[in-house]
C-alpha positions as CSV (number, residue, x, y, z in Angstrom):
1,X,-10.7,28.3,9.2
2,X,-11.0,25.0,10.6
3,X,-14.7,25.0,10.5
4,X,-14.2,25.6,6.5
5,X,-12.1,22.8,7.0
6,X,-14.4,20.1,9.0
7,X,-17.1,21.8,6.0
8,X,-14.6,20.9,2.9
9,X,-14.1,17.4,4.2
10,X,-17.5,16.5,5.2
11,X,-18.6,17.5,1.1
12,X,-15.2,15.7,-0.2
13,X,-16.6,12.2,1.6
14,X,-20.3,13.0,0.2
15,X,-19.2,13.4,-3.1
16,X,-16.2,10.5,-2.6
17,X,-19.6,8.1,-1.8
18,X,-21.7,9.6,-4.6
19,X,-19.3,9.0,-7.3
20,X,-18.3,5.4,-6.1
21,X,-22.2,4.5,-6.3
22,X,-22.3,6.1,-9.8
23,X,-19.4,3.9,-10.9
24,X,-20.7,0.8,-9.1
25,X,-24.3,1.4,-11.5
26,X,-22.2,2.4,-14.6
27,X,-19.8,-1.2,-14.0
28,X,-23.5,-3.1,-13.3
29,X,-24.4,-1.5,-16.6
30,X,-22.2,-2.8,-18.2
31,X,-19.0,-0.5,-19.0
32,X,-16.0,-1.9,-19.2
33,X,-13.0,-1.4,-17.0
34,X,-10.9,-0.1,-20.5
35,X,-14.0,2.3,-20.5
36,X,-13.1,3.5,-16.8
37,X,-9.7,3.5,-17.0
38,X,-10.1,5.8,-20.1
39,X,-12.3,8.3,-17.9
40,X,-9.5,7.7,-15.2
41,X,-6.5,9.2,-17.5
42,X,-8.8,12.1,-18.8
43,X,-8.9,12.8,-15.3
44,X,-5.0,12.3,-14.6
45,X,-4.2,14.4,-17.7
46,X,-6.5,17.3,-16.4
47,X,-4.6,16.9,-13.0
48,X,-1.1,17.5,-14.8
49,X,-0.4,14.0,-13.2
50,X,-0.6,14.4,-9.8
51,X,0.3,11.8,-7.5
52,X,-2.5,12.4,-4.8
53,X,-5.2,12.5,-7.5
54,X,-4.3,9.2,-9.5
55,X,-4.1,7.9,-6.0
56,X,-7.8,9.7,-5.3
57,X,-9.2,8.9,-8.3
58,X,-7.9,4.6,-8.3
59,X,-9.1,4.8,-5.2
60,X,-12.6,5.8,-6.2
61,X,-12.9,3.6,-9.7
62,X,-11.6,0.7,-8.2
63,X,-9.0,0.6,-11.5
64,X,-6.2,1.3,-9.9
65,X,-3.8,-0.1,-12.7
66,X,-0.5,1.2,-12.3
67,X,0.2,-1.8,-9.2
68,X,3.1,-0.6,-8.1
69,X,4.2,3.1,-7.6
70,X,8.3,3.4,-7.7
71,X,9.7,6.1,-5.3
72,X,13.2,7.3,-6.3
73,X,13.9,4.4,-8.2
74,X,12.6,1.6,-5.0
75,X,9.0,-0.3,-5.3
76,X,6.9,0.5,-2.3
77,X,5.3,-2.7,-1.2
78,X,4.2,-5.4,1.0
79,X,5.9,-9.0,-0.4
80,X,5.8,-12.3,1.4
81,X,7.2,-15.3,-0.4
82,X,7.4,-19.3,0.1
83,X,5.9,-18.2,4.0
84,X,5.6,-21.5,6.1
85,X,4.9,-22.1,9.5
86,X,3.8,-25.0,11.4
87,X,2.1,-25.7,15.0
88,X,2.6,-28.5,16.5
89,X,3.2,-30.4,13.1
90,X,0.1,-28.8,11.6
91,X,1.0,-26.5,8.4
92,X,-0.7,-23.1,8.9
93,X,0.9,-21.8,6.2
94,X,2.4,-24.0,3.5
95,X,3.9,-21.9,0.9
96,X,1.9,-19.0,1.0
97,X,3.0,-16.1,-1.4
98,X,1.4,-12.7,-2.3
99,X,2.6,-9.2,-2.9
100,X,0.3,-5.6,-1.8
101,X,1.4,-3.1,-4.6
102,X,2.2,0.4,-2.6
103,X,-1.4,2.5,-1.9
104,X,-3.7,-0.8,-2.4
105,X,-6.6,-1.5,-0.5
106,X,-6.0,-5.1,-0.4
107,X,-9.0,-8.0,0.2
108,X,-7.5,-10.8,2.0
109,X,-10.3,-13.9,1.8
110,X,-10.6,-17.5,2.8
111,X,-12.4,-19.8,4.6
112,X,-12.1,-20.6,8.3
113,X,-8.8,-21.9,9.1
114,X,-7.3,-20.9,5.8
115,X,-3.9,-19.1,7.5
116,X,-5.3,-15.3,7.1
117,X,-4.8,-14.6,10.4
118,X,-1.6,-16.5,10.9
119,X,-0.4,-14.6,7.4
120,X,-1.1,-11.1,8.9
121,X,0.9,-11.8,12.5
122,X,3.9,-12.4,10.8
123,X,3.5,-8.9,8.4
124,X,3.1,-7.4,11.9
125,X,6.4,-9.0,13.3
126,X,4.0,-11.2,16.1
127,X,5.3,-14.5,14.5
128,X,9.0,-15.7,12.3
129,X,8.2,-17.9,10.0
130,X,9.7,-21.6,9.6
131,X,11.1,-20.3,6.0
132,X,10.2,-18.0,3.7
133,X,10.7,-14.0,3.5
134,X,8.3,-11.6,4.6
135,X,9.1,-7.9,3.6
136,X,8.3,-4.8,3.3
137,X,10.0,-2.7,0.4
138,X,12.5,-4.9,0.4
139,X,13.4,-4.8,4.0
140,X,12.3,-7.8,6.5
141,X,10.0,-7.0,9.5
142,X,11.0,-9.9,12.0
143,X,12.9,-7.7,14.8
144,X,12.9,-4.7,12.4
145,X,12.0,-1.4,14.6
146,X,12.1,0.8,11.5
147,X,9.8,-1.3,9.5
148,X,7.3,-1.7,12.7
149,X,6.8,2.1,13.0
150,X,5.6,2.3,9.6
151,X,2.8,-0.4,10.3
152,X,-0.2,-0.2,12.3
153,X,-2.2,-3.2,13.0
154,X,-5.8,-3.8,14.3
155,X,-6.4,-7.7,15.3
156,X,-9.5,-9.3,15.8
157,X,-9.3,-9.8,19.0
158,X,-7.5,-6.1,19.7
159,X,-5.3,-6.2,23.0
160,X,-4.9,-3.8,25.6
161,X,-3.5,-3.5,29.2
162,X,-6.6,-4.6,31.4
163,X,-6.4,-1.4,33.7
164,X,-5.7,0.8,30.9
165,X,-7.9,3.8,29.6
166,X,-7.5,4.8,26.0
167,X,-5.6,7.6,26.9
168,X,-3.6,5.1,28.7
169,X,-3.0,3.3,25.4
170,X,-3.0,6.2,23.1
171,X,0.3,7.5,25.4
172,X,1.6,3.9,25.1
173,X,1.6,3.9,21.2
174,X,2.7,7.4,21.0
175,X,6.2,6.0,22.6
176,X,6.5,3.7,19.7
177,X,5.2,5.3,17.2
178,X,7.5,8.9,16.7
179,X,4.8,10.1,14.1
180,X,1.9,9.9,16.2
181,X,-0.2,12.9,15.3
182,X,-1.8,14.1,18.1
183,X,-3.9,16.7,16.3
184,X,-5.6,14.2,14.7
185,X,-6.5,12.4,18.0
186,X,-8.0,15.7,19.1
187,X,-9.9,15.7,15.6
188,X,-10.7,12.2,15.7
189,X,-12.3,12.5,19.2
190,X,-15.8,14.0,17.6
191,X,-15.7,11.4,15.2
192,X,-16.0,8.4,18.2
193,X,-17.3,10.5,20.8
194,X,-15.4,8.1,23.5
195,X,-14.5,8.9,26.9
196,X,-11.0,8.6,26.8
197,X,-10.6,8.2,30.4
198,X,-12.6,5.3,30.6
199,X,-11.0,1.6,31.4
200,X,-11.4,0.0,27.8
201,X,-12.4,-3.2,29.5
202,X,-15.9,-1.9,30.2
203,X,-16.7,-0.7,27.1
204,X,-18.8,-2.6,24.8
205,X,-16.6,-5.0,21.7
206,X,-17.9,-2.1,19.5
207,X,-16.4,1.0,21.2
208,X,-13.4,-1.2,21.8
209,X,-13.1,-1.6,18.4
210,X,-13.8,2.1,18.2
211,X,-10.8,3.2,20.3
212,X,-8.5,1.0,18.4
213,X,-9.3,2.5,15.4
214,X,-9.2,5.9,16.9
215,X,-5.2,5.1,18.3
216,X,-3.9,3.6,14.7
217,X,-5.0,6.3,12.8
218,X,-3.3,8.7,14.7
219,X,0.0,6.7,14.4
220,X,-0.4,7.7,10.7
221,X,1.2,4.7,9.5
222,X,2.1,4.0,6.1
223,X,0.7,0.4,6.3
224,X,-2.4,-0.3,8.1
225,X,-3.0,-4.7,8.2
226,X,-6.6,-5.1,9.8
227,X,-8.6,-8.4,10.5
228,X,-12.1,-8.5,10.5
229,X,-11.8,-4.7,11.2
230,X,-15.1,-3.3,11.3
231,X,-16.7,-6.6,13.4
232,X,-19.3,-5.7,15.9
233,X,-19.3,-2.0,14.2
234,X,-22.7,-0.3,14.1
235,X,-23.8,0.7,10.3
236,X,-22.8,4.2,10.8
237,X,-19.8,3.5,12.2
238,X,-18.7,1.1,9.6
239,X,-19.4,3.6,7.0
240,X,-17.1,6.5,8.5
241,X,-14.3,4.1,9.5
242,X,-14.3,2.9,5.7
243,X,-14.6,6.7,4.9
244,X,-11.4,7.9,7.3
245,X,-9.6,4.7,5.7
246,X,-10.3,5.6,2.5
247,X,-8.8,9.1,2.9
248,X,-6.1,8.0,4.3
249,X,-5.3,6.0,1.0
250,X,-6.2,8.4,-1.2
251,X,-4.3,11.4,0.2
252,X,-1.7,9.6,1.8
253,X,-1.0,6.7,-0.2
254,X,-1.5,4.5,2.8
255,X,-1.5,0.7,1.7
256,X,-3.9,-1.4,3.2
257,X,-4.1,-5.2,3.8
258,X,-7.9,-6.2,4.9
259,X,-9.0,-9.7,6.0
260,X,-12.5,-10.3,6.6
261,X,-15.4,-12.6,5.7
262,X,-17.8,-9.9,4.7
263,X,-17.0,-10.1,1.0
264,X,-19.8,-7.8,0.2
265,X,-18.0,-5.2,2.3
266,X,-14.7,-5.6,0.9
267,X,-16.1,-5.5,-3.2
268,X,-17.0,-2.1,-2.6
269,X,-13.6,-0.6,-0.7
270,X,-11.1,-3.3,-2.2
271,X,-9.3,-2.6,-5.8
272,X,-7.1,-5.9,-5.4
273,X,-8.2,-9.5,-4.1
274,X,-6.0,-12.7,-2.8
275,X,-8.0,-16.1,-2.2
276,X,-6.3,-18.4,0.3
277,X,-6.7,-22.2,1.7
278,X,-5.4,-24.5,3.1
279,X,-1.9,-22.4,3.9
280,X,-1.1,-20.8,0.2
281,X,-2.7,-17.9,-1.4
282,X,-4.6,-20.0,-4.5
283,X,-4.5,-16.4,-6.7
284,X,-4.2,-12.5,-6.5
285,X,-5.6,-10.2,-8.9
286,X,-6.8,-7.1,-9.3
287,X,-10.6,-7.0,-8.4
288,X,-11.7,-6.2,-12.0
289,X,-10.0,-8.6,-13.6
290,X,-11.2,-11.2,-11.4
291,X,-14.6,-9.9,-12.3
292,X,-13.4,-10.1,-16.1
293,X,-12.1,-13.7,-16.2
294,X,-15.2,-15.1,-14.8
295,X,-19.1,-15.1,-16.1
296,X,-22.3,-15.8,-15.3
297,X,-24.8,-16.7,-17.7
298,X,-28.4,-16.8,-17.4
299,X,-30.1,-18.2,-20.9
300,X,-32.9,-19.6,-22.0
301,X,-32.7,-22.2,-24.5
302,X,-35.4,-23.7,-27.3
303,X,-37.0,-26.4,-26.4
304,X,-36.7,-28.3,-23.3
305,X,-33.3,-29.0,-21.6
306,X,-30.2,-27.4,-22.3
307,X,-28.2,-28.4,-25.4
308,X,-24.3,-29.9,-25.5
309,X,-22.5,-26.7,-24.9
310,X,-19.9,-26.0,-27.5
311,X,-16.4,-27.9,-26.7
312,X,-13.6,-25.8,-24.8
313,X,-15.8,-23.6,-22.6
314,X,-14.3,-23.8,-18.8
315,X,-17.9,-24.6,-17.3
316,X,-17.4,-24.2,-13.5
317,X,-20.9,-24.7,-12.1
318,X,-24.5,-24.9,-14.2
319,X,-28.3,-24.9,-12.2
320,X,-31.3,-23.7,-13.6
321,X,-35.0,-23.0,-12.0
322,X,-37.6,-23.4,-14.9
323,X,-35.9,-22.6,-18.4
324,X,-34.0,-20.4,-16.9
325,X,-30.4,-21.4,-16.8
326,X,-27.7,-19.9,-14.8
327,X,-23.8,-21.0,-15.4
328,X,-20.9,-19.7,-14.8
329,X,-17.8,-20.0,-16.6
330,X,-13.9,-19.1,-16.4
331,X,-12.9,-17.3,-19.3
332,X,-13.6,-13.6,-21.1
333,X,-17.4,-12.1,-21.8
334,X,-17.6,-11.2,-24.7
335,X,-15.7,-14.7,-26.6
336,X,-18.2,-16.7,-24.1
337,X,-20.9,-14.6,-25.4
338,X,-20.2,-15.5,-29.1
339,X,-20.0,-19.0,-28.9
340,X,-22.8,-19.6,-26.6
341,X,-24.6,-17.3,-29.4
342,X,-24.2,-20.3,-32.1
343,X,-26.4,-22.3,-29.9
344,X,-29.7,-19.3,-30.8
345,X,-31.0,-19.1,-27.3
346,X,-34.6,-17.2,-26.7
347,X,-32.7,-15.2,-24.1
348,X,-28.9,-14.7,-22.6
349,X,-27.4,-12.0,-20.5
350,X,-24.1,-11.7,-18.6
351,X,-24.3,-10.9,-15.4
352,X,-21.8,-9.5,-13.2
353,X,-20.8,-11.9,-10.3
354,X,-20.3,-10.8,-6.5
355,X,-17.0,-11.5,-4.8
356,X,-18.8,-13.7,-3.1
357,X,-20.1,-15.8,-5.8
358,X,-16.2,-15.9,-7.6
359,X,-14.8,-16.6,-4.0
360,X,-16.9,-20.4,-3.9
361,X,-16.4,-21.0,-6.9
362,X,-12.7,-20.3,-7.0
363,X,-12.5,-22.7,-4.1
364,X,-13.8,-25.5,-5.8
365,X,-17.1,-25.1,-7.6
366,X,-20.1,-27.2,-6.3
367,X,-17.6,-28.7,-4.2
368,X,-17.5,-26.0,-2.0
369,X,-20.9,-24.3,-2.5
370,X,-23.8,-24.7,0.4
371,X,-25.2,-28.3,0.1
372,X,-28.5,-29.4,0.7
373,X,-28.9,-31.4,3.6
374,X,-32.3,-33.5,4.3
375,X,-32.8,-33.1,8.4
């Protein structure tokens, strides 16, 4: 039975990763996220609405568009409002704001210094803020006990007792945490193949990384907050944390706040995106319509040059190598597409931008993009 088991889940993950490639070609194709999000309710009608698969299947479209599931009649989420907190008179946090709907995979991005970090120690109860409320469904987490042992937290820099094995710390969380499944460590031990007896101060920043991941999944927590989670992760090992993670979100309903500065990463496992700097959270949308509400344009014009482009287009950055022009612009595809039409170029496409690409230019344009600098 269990062998048809470890078989079952091994084929759910392979045909979890096939599917989310097939959707990432069909969205670089070209369909729409109304075109998904039709498939999706086919799918949730066929289910008779089932909970666990319109969690399974947002999960794996990246549409998830419901935003916030209500649970006898309370919204499950993570909400942090008007947050400020200074050091030494400098304003980490300035007003920052944002809200994780209940069973998001949430991208938390920004540049170095930006508050992310600062942001995700007071979710975890570490800091209390100057002023400002930081919640989850409804309740606040400073000295909270009840709210702590829903939430399981991986830092970058991940502590542990310095003469400590991970059995040693596994037995420590399992005192906090009164739904620590321990058949899941047992399961989980094949996955990391980690001597658990081992002092986690001679393992490598990998395996360390390893054995916290290893201890907060088995906490089963209904919040997991991570920073820079998979960070001195082999390839492989990314892949199957993101794959346990994943799981966990879609049969579980586990919400999941992510900070990191490997966009690419998180544009393939995130379905929701907040930009902060400088201390506030500068927007937070759902990863497709970020996607939506800004364009890149490459066109080739007649004659040489570009012409005046027509009046009331948002232009936020414009290069070009040959007679090939690239802009990008803040608005919708398809009315960007029709005006720049009047102007009869040779050539024009829209092409879908990166996370990456929307994060710089979200920030500022060519005032934050990479400069060139004569050495």
């Amino acid at each position: 039975m269990r062998r048809e088991r470890a078989e079952d889940d091994g084929r759910r993950l392979a045909l979890t990763e096939t599917l989310r490639e097939t959707l990432r070609e069909l969205r670089a194709l070209g369909m729409t996220t109304a075109e998904l999000d039709a498939i999706y309710r086919e799918e949730i009608t066929a289910a008779g609405e089932d909970k666990n698969i319109n969690q399974y299947f947002a999960v794996l479209t990246n549409t998830r568009s419901v935003g916030v599931i209500v649970q006898g009649g309370k919204s499950e989420m993570i909400e942090v409002r008007g947050l400020k907190k200074t050091f030494d008179g400098f304003a980490a946090l300035d007003g920052a704001s944002l809200t994780v709907p209940q069973g998001a995979i949430y991208g938390l991005v920004g540049p170095n210094g930006a508050g992310k970090s600062t942001l995700l120690r007071h979710l975890t109860g570490v800091y209390r803020q100057d002023s400002g409320t930081v919640s989850v469904d409804g309740a606040d987490v400073w000295e909270n006990v009840a709210v702590k042992q829903r939430i399981a937290s991986i830092p970058d820099d991940w502590h542990y007792f310095m003469q400590s094995s991970i059995r040693d710390m596994m037995k420590f969380y399992r005192g906090f945490y009164p739904q620590f499944n321990m058949e899941r460590y047992e399961k989980l031990r094949g996955v990391f193949s980690l001597d658990e007896k081992q002092l986690i101060r001679r393992l490598s920043k990998g395996m360390q990384k390893q054995a916290a991941f290893w201890i907060a999944m088995c906490c089963m927590p209904d919040y997991l907050i991570l920073d820079e989670p998979v960070d001195g992760l082999d390839p492989v090992m990314r892949r199957q944390v993101w794959s346990l993670i994943m799981q966990d979100v879609a049969e579980r309903g586990t919400t999941v706040l992510v900070s990191s500065h490997n966009l690419r990463e998180l544009e393939d496992v995130c379905d929701h995106v907040g930009i902060m700097n400088k201390g506030k959270v500068l927007l937070e949308r759902s990863l497709s319509e970020l996607q939506e509400n800004t364009v890149k344009m490459q066109i080739v014009f007649r004659g040489e040059g570009a012409p005046e482009l027509p009046a009331g287009l948002n232009l936020l950055h414009e290069s070009h190598l040959g007679r090939v022009f690239t802009i990008i612009f803040r608005g919708n595809t398809q009315q960007i597409t029709e005006r720049l039409a009047a102007l009869d170029p040779v050539y024009m496409e829209a092409v879908p931008l990166t996370l990456e690409e929307i994060f710089i230019y979200e920030l500022g344009g060519a005032d934050y993009a990479v400069r060139d600098i004569v050495l």
